[in-house]
C-alpha positions in Angstrom: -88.4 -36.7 28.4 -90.1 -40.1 27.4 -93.4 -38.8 27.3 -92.3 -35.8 25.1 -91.3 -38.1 22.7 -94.2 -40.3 22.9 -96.5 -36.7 21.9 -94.2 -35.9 19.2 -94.5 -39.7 17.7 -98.2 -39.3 17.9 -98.5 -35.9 16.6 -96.1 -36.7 13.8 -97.9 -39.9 12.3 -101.1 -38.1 12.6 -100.0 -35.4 11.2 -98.2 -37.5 7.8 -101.7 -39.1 7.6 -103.2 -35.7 7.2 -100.9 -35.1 4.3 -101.7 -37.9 2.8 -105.2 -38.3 2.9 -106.1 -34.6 3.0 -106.1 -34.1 -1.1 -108.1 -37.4 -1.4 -110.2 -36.3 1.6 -111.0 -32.7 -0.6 -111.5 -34.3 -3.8 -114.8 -35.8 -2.4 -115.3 -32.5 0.4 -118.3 -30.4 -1.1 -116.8 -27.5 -3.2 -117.9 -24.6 0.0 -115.8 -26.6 2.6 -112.5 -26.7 0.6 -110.9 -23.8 0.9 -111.8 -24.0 4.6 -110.3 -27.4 5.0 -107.0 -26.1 2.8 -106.6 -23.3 5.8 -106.8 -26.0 7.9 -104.3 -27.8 6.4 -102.2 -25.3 6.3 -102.3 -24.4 9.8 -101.9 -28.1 10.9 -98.5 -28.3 9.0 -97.2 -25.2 9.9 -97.8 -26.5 13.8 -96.2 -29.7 12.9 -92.9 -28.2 11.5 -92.5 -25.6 14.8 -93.3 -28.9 16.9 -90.6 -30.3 15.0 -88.2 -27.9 15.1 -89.2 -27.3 18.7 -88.2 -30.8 19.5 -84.9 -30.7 17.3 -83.8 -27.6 19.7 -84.7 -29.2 22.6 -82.4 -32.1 22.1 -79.5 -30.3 21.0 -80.6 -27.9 24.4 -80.1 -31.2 26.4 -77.1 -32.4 25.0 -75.5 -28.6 25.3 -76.6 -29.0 29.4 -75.1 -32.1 29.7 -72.1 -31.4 28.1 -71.6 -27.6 30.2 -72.4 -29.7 33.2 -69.7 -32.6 32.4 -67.1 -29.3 31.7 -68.1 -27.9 34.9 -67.5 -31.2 36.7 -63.8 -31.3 35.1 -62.9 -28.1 35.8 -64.1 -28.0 39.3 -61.8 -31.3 40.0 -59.2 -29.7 37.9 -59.3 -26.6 40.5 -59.0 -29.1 42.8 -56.1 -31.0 42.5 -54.2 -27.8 41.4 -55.0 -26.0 44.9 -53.9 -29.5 46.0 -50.5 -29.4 44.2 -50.1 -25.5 45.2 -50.5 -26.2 48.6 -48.2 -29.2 48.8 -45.7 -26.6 46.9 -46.2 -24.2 49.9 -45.2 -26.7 52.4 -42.2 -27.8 50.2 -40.7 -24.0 50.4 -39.4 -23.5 54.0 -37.1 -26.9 53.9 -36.1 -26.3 50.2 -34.9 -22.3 51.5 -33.4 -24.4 54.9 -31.3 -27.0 52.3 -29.9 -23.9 49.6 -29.1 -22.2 52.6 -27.4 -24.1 54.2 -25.7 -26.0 51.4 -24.8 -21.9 50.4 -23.3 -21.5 53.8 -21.0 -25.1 53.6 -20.2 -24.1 49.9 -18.9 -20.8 51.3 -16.0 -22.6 53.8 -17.4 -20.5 56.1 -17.5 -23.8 58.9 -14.2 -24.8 57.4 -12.1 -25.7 54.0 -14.4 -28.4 51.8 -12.1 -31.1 49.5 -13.1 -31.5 45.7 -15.3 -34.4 46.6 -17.5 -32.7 49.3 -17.7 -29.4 47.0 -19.0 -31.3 44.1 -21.7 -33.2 45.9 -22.9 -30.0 47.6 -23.0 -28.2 44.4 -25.1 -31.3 43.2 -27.2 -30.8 46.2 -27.5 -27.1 45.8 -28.6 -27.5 42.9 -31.4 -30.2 42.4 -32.9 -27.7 45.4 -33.2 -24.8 43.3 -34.4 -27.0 40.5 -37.2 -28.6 43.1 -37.6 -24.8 44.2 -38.5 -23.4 40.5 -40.3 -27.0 39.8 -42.5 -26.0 43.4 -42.3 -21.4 42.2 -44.1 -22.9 39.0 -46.9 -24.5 39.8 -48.3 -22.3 42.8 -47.8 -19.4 40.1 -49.6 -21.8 37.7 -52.7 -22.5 40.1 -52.7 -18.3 41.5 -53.2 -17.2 37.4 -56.1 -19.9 37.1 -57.9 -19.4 39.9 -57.6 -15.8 39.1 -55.8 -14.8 42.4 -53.3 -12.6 40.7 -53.5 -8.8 39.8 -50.8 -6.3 38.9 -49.3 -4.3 41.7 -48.3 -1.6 39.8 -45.3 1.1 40.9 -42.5 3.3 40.2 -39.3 2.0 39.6 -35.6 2.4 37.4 -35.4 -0.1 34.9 -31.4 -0.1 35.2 -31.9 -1.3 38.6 -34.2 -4.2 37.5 -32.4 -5.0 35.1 -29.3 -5.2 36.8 -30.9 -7.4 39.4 -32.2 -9.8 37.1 -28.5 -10.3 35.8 -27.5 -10.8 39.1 -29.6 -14.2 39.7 -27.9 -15.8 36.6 -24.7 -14.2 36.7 -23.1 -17.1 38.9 -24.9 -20.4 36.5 -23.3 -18.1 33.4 -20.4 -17.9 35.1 -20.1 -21.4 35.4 -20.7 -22.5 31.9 -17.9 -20.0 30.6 -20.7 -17.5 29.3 -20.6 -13.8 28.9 -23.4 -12.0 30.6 -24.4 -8.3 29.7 -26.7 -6.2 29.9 -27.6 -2.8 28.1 -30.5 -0.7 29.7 -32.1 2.9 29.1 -30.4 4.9 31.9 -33.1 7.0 33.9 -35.8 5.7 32.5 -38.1 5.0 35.6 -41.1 2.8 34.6 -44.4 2.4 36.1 -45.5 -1.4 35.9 -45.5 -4.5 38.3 -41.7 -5.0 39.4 -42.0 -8.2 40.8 -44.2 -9.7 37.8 -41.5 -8.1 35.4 -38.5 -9.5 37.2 -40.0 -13.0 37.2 -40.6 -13.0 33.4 -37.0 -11.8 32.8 -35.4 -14.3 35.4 -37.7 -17.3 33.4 -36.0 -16.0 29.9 -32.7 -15.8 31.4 -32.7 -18.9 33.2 -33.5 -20.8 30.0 -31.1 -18.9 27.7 -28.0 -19.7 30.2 -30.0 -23.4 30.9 -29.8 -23.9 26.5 -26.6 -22.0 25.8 -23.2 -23.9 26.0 -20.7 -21.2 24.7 -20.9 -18.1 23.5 -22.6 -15.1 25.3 -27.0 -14.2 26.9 -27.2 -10.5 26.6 -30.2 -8.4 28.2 -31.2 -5.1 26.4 -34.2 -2.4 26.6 -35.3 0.6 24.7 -38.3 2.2 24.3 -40.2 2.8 21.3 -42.3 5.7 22.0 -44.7 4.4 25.2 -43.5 1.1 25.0 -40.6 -0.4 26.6 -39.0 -3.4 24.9 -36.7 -6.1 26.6 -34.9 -8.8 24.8 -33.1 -11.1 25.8 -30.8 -13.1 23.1 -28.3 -16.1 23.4 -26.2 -17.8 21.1 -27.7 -21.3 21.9 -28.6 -23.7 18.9 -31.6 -21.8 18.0 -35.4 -22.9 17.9 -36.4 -24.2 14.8 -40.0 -23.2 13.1 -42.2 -25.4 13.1 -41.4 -26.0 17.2 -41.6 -22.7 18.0 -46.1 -22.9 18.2 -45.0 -25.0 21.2 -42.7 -22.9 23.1 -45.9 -20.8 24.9 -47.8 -23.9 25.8 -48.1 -25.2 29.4 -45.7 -28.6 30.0 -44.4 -28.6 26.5 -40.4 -28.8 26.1 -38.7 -29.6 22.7 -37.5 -32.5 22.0 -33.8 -31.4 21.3 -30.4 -32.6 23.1 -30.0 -29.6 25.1 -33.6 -29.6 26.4 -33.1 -33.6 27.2 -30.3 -32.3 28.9 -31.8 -29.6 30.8 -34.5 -30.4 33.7 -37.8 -28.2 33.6 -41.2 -28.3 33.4 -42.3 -26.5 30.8 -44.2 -24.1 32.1 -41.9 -21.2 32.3 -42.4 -19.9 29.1 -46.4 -20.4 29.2 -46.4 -18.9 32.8 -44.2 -15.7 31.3 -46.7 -15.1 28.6 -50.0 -15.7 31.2 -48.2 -12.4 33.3 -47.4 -10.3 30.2 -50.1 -10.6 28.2 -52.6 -10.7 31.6 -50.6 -8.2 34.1 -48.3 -6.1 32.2 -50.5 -5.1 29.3 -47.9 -6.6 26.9 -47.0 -9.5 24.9 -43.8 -11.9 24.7 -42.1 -13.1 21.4 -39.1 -14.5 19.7 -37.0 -14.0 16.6 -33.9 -15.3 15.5 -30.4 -14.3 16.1 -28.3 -12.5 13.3 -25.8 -14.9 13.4 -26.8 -18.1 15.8 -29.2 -18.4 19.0 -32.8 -17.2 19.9 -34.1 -13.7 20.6 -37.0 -13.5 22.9 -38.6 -10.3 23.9 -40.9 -8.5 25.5 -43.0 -5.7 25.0 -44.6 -3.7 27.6 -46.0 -0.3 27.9 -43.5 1.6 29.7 -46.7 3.3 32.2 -49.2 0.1 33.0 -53.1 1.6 31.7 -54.4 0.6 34.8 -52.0 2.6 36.7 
């Protein structure tokens, strides 16, 4: 690389001493060599500007390597410590299903009657183990979408049972906080798309709508609007105000509001649920305001997957 500068110095100063002493140089040439010795000239420059532009190019080629080669580098170790995260997650399953079962079982009576004390502290215990669960559900989901591990396993399926069963997962923390839970759903309707993938983006828009909403009601409704199918689920939470809402889809972002201070969570629900709709169900994810008070997220879907 040195050297390469060295021959571009060297052709550079002679060539500016051309220039300059090429026009005295012809004034004293004999009148047959000057039209030769203006070709010349010509030539000479037009070699110096392609050597220069040659050289301009090849520094910025440089600088383009170095900096692909520095991205690489981060994304490689990036790869790394998320397959290192996803595996620890992995390990971190089988206790975490031991604990919520067996903390389901003692919160049961099953083994015998619990006192209000004992009742509370296994709810607490129940709990931050299906918050460590979703924390651990998160980011192996999170590493599978960027390594590229995931693809749509796409089959036939009633939406009303889907639906149905994703009420059923939040029915009981609804329950709990006073709220109403419903649910509305186009009867017959059998769709073809990835069930599982589906019923993972409706359990994260559930979970956060019960999570954010103190009183009121989280309702969960379809209908389809020619081939597509369209799910919303609303709430009657505090509402998302505008200029946060360019945050909601990022990965780790959470607003900074009383009830999401409240709330644990990673932030990566929301960016996880728009990573599977928009990359395995062929849809995308949204949200509008409430008539009257509360959020409206939705999805839209194709109600038969293209690539199935």
């Amino acid at each position: 690389m040195r050297s390469y500068h060295r021959i571009s110095l060297t052709y550079l100063a002679a060539g500016v001493l051309w220039i300059l002493l090429s026009d005295r140089f012809l004034d004293l040439a004999a009148p047959e060599a000057v039209s030769r010795l203006q070709t010349y000239k010509g030539w000479f420059f037009v070699s110096l500007t392609t050597l220069l532009l040659y050289g301009a190019l090849r520094r910025r080629e440089l600088h383009l390597q170095r900096t692909l080669d520095e991205l690489a580098a981060a994304q490689a170790r990036s790869r790394e410590t998320v397959q290192f995260v996803a595996s620890t997650s992995h390990e971190l399953r089988t206790p975490l299903g031991a604990i919520l079962g067996f903390s389901g079982f003692l919160l049961q009576e099953k083994p015998g009657p619990l006192n209000r004390d004992q009742r509370e502290q296994l709810g607490h215990v129940r709990d931050a183990a299906r918050h460590l669960q979703a924390l651990t559900n998160d980011i192996t989901d999170l590493a599978r979408l960027d390594a590229g591990r995931v693809a749509p396993a796409i089959d036939d399926f009633p939406l009303d049972a889907l639906l149905e069963e994703a009420a059923a997962n939040v029915r009981e923390q609804a329950a709990a906080k006073g709220l109403a839970l419903s649910v509305a759903g186009v009867p017959g309707l059998v769709v073809r798309q990835d069930r599982r993938r589906l019923l993972q983006c409706l359990l994260n828009l559930l979970s956060n709508a019960v999570k954010f909403t103190d009183t009121g009601e989280v309702a969960l409704r379809a209908a389809v609007e020619g081939a597509t199918l369209r799910l919303e689920v609303s709430d009657t939470g505090p509402g998302i105000r505008p200029e946060a809402r360019e945050l909601l889809f990022r990965p780790y972002s959470r607003l900074d509001t009383p009830e999401t201070q409240r709330a644990h969570g990673t932030g990566l629900g929301l960016f996880i649920t728009c990573r599977l709709v928009e990359g395995l169900l062929a849809g995308r994810v949204g949200l509008h305001d409430a008539p009257v008070r509360g959020s409206v997220f939705f999805l839209e879907i194709p109600v038969r997957h293209p690539a199935g």
